[in-house]
N, C-alpha and C positions, 0 to 999 in steps of 0.2 A: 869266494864271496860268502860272506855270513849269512848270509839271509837266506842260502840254498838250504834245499833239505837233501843232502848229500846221500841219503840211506837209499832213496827211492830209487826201484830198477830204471826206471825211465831215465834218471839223472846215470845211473852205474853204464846203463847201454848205451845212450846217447851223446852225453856231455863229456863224463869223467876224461879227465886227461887234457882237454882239449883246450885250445886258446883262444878264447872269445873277447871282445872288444864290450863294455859296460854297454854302449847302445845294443850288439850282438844278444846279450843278458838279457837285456829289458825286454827285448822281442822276444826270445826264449823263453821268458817267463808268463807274459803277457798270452804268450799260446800254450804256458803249461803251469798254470795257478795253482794246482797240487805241489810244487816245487818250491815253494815258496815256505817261509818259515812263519808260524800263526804260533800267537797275537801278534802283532806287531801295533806298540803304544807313540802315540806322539802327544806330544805337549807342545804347544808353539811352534817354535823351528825345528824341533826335536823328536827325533824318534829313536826308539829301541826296539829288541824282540822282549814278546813279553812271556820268554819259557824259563827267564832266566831269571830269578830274584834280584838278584845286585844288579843288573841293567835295570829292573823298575827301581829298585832302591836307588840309582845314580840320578834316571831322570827326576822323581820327584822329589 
């Protein structure tokens, strides 16, 4: 998933490798909000991460 912050030891000890179900994720992330990739922009229906330039240049 894109939106992981894949570097973090938490995700390297815990997650890395494994096979989780997008609801499994949700929950995962929901108890581990450091993991999570910041800004994340939305517009309308629409969201991006905002660390990347051409993802804000696509949505706006």
């Amino acid at each position: 998933m894109e939106i992981i912050r894949t570097q973090e030891a938490d995700y390297r000890q815990k997650y890395k490798g494994k096979d989780f179900s997008g609801k499994e994720w949700i929950k995962i992330l929901v108890e581990n909000p450091k993991l999570i990739r910041r800004p994340i922009i939305v517009k309308n229906d629409k969201a991006v991460l905002g660390d990347i330039v051409q993802h804000i240049d696509a949505l706006l």
